[in-house]
C-alpha positions in Angstrom: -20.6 -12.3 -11.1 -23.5 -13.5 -9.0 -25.6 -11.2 -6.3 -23.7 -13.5 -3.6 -20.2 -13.3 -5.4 -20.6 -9.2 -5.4 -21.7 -9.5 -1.4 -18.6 -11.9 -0.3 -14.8 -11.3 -0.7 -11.5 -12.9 0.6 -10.1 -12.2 4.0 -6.8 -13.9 4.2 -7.9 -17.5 2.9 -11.3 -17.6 4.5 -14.5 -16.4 2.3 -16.3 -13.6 3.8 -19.0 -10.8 3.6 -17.7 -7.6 2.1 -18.6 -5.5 5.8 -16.9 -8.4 7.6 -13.6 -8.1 5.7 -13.7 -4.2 6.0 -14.3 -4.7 10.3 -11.3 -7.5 10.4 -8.9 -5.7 8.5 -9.0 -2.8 10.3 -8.8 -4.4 13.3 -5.9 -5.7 12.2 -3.7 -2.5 11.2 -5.6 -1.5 14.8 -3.8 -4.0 16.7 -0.2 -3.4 15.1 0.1 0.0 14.4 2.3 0.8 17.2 4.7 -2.2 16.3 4.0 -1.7 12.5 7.5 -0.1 12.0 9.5 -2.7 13.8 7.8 -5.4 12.7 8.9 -4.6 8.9 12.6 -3.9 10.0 12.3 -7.6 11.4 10.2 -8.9 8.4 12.7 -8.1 5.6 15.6 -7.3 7.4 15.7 -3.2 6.6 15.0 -4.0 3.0 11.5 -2.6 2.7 13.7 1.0 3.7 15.1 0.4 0.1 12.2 -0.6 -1.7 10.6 2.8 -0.4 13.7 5.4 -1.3 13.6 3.5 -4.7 9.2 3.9 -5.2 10.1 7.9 -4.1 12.8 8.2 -6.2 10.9 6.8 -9.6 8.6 9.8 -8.8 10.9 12.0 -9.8 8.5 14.6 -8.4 9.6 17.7 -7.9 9.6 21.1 -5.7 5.9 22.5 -5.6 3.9 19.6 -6.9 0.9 17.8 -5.2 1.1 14.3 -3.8 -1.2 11.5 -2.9 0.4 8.9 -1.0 -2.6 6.4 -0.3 -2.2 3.6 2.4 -0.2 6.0 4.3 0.4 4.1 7.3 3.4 5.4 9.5 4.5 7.9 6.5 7.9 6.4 5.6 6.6 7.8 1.6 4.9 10.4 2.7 8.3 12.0 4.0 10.7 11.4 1.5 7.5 13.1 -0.9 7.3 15.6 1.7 10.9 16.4 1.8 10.8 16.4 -2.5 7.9 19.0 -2.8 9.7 21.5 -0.5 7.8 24.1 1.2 5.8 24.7 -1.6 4.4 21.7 -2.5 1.8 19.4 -0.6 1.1 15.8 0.4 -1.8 14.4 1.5 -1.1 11.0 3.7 -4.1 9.1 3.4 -5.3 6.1 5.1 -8.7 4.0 6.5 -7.4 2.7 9.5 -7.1 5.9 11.9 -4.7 3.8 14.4 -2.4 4.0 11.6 -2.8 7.0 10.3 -2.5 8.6 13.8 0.8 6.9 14.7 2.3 7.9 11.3 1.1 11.6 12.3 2.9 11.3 15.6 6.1 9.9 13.8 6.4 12.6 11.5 5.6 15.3 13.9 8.3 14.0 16.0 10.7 13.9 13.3 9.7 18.1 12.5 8.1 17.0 9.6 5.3 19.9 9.7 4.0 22.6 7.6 3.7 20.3 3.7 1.5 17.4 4.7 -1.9 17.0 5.2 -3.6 14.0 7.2 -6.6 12.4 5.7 -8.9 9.3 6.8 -10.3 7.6 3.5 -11.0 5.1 1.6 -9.7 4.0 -0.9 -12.3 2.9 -2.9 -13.9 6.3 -2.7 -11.5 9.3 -2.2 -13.1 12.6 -1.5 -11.0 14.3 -3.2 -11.6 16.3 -7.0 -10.9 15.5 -9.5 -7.7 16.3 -11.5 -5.9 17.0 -7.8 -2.7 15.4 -7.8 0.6 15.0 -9.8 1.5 11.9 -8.8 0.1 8.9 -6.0 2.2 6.3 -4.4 0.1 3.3 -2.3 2.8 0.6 -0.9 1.6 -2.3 0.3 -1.8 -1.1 1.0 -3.9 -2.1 -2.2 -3.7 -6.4 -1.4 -6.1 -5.5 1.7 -9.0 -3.2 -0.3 -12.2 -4.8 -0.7 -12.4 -3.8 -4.6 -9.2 -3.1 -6.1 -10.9 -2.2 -9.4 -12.3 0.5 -7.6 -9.5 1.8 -5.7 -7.4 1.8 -9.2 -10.3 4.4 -10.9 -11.1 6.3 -8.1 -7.2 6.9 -8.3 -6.9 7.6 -11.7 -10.2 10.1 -11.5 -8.2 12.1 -8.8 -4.8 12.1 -10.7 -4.3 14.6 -13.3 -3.8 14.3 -16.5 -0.2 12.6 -17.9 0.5 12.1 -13.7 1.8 8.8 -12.7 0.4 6.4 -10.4 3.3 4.0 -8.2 2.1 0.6 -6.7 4.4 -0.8 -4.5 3.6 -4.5 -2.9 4.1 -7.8 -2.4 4.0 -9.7 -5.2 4.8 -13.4 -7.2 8.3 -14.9 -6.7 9.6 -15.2 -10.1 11.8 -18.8 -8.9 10.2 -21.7 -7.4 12.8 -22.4 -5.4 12.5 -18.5 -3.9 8.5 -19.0 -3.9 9.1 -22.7 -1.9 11.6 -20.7 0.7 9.2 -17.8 1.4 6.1 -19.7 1.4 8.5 -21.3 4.4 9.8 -17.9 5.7 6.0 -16.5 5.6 3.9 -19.3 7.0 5.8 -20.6 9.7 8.4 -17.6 10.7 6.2 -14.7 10.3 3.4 -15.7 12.8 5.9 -16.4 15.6 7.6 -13.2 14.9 4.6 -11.2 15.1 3.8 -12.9 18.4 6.8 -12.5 20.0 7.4 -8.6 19.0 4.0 -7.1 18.4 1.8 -10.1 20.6 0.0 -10.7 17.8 0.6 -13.9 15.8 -2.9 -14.3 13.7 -2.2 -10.8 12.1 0.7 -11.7 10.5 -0.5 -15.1 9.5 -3.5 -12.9 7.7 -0.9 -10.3 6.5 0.9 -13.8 4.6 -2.7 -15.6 3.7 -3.4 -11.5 2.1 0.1 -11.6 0.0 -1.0 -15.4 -1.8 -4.2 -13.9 -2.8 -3.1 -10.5 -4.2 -2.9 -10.1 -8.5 0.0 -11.5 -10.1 2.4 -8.6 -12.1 0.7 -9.4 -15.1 -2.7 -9.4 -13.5 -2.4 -6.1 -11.8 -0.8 -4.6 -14.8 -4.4 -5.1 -16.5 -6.1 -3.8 -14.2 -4.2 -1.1 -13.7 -4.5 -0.6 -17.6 -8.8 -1.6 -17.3 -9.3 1.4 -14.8 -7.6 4.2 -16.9 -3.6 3.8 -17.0 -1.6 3.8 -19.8 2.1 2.9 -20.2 1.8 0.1 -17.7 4.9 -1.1 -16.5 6.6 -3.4 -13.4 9.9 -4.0 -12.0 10.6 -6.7 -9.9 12.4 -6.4 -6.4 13.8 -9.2 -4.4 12.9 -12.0 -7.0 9.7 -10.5 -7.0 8.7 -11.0 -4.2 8.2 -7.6 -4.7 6.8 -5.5 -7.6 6.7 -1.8 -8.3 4.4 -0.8 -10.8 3.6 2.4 -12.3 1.5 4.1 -15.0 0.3 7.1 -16.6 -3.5 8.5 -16.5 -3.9 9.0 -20.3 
C-alpha cells in the first residue's frame, strides 16, 4: 500500500483522509445519539432487539466473568452482559463517540442498571486496556465505521484472554439477489427519508447505508478475524444475511 493509500480511507462512498473520516463519523453518531434507539426500532422493525438477545446469548458468559462490549452505543449488550455477570462480574461499555456513550449511560442508569458496569471513552483501534483482561467482547454494528479494522481486530484479541471469545455482530452481504436488489431499495431511498423525518437527519443515514456496502463480506471478515489472532472462525447469517454474527476464539 502506497504512503497516500495509508493516509486516505473510505467515508461512506467518498475517498477521504484518515483524520477527516474520524471528525465525520463522530459527528455523525453526535447528531443521532438521542434518536439512535428509535431510529433502529423503525429501521428493522424490532428485529435488531433479536439479533442482540441472540449475540448475548451465544456468549454463554457466565456469573462473575469480565466483559468488553466495544461500540457500546446506548448499551442494549451491555445490559443483557450486565445482567449475565451478576453482581460479581464486570462490563466495561466502551465507545469513541462520547454523545453516545453518554446517552447509553443515562439509559441504563434510568433502567437501575448500576453497580457492574463501567463507562469507558476509546478507541477502538487502541484500547487502553491490559492485556489478557477480558473473557469475552461483543462489538455490534460498530466495527464497519473504524478507520483500520485490522487494527481494531488485534488490539481486541491482545486484550482478550486466552481461549475467550470475540462476537461481531453487523451488517453484512445478502446471501439472495433478489434480497440484496430489495434492500439496496429499502436502504437508499427509505432509510434517508426516515432518518429525516424522525431524527432530522437524512445524510446520516444515507452514510450509515453508503458504510454497510463497503464493509467485508463474511468470508472477508472471517480472515481477518483469523489474520489478527482468532482461531475457530465462524459466521451465522441473520435475515438473509443481511446480517452476520461472527465469533472466534484467541488461540
Amino acid at each position: 500500500m502506497t504512503e497516500r493509500d495509508e493516509n486516505r480511507t473510505h467515508f461512506g462512498y467518498e475517498e477521504v483522509p484518515v483524520a477527516e473520516k474520524r471528525q465525520r463519523v463522530g459527528a455523525v453518531f453526535t447528531s443521532v445519539a438521542r434518536r439512535y434507539d428509535i431510529m433502529n426500532d423503525v429501521m428493522s422493525m424490532g428485529i435488531h432487539r433479536l439479533w442482540k438477545t441472540l449475540t448475548v446469548h451465544m456468549t454463554h458468559v457466565r456469573s462473575g466473568q469480565t466483559c468488553l462490549d466495544l461500540a457500546a452505543g446506548t448499551g442494549d449488550i451491555a445490559a443483557k452482559l450486565a445482567k449475565a455477570v451478576g453482581s460479581k462480574g464486570r462490563v466495561v461499555a466502551c465507545d469513541i463517540n462520547r454523545a453516545m456513550l453518554s446517552t447509553g449511560r443515562d439509559r441504563l442508569l434510568d433502567r437501575g442498571l448500576v453497580g457492574n458496569i463501567d463507562y469507558i471513552q476509546a478507541d477502538a483501534e487502541a484500547l487502553p486496556f491490559a492485556d489478557n483482561s477480558f473473557d469475552c467482547a461483543t462489538m455490534a454494528f460498530g466495527l464497519r465505521n473504524v478507520t483500520h479494522k485490522e487494527r481494531a481486530l488485534a488490539s481486541l484479541a491482545r486484550v482478550l484472554k486466552p481461549g475467550a471469545r470475540l462476537y461481531v455482530l453487523e451488517f453484512s452481504k445478502p446471501v439472495s439477489p433478489l434480497l440484496s436488489s430489495i434492500y439496496d431499495q429499502y436502504s437508499f431511498k427509505l432509510l434517508p427519508a426516515m432518518g429525516k423525518l424522525i431524527a432530522g437527519d437524512a445524510d446520516s443515514y444515507r452514510y450509515l447505508a453508503e458504510s454497510i456496502r463497503m464493509h467485508p463480506d463474511q468470508e472477508t471478515l472471517k480472515k481477518m478475524m483469523l489474520n489478527a489472532g482468532f482461531d475457530r472462525c465462524e459466521y451465522l447469517n441473520l435475515s438473509g444475511g443481511i446480517v452476520a454474527l461472527h465469533q472466534a476464539c484467541k488461540f
